[in-house]
N, C-alpha and C positions, 0 to 999 in steps of 0.2 A: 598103439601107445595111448594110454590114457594120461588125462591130466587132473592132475591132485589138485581138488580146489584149496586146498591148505594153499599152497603156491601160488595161487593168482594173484594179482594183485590191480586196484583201480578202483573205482567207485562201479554201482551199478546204477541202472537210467532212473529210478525210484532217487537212490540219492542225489545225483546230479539235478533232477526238476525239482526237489526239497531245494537244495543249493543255488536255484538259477531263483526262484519263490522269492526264497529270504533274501537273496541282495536283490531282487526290483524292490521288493518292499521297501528297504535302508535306501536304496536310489531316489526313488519317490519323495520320501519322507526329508532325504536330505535336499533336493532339490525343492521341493515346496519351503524350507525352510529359510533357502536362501532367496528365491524369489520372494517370500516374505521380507525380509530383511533388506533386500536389493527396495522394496517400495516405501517399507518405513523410511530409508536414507532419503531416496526421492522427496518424498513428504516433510523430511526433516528440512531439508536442502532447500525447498521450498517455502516452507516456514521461515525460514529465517531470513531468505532472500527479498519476501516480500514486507516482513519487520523491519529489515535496513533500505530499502527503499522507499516504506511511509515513513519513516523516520530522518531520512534526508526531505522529502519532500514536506514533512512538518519542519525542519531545522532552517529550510529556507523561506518558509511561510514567517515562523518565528522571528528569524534575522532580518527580515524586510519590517514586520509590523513595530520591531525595538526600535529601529532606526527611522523609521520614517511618522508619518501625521496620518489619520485616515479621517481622508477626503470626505467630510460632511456633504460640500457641494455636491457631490455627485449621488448622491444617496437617494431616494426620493422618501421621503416620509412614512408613504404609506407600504414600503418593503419591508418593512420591520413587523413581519409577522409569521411566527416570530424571529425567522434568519434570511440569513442572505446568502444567495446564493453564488453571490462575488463580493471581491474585496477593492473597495479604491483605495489607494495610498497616495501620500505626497511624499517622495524622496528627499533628504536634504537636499538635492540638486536641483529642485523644482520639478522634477519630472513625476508627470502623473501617471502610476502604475495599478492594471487593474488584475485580480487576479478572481479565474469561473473556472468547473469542470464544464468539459466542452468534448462531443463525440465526432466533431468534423474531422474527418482522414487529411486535411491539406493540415492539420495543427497538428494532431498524435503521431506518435511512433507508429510505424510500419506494425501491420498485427496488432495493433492497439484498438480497442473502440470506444475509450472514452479515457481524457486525462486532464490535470489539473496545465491550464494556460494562463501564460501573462502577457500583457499588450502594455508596452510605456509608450506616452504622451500618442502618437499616430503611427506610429512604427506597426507590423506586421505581427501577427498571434506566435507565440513562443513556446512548449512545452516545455515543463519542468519537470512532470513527471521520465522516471526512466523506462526503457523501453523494455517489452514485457510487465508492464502493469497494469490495469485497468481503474480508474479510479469511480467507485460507485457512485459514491456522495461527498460534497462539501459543504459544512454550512458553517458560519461567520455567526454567530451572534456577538455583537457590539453594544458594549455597554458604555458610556450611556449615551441612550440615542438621539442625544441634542449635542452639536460642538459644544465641546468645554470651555472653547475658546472665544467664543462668540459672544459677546458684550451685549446685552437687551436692558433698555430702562437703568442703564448705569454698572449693571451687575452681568459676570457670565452667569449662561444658563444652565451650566452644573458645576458641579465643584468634585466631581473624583476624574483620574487620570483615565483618559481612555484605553479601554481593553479589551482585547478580541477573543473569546473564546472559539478553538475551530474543531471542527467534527469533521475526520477523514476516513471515511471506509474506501479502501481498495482491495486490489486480487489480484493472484500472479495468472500470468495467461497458459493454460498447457491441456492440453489434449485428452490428459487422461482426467475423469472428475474424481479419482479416489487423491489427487495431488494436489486439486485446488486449495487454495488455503485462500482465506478471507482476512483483514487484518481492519481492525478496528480502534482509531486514535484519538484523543482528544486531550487538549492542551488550551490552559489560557494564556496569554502574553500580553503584555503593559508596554504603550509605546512609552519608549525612556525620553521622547521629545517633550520638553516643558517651554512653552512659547506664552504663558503670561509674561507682561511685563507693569 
């Protein structure tokens, strides 16, 4: 008995390895596609995680500077060049609060190596920054660098409201460097404290 190849029926091995070919190929291409995508999001995710956390960490530098006096006393004259790299305040409640980027582990978050701290009156260092952040740099330039309030020879020694312009670079912390994100801020703020009288 013979068999009619009219009748067979099936692929032959020629088409099958064409067949197996073209879907690794679409495998591939789709999977690269998605791991692509899977790391933009990462990076998106990131992005934005580290813009809402300098952005709290400036909203409370802001709220502090509106509300409160910044503490000439504590300043030394010759640090104004041309920033500072911490901030003294006088809180309406008399308490003296200072605010530095600081890389000691007993102050940062866990996995942190550097973050912005505050210390009121002799109380113990405080982070503000949140955890997963690193904060590069902070710098304070204060204008103007004589108390406004300070009387000399009958007259104070300057005549505009004080204001702190702050410069914040930070970064989220993550393992992989195509996710890091750097995040770069600056904002001025006018203490709303007016103590002539």
């Amino acid at each position: 008995m013979l068999i009619s190849k009219k009748n067979q029926q099936g692929f032959t091995l020629m088409e099958i390895v064409v067949g197996l070919a073209l879907f690794g190929v679409a495998l591939i291409a789709l999977t690269d596609i998605y791991l692509l995508s899977q790391t933009t999001q990462n990076k998106l995710v990131g992005e934005t995680r580290i813009q809402a956390d300098a952005r709290f960490v400036m909203e409370v530098l802001a709220r502090e500077i509106r509300m409160s006096l910044i503490d000439y006393t504590a300043i030394d004259p010759t640090d104004f060049s041309p920033a500072l790299d911490y901030l003294p305040l006088v809180d309406p409640a008399g308490n003296r609060l200072v605010f530095m980027t600081t890389s000691s582990p007993a102050i940062c978050e866990p996995g942190t190596t550097s973050c912005l701290a505050v210390k009121q009156n002799d109380s113990a260092w405080a982070s503000v920054t949140p955890r997963g952040v690193n904060v590069l740099r902070s710098d304070f330039y204060i204008y103007p660098d004589a108390d406004p309030y300070a009387i000399v020879n009958d007259r104070f020694t300057a005549s505009s409201t004080p204001r702190v312009t702050i410069i914040l670079v930070s970064e989220n912390i993550t393992n992989k460097q195509s996710e890091k994100n750097i995040q770069n801020l600056q904002t001025t703020v006018s203490s709303r404290v007016y103590k002539r009288f």
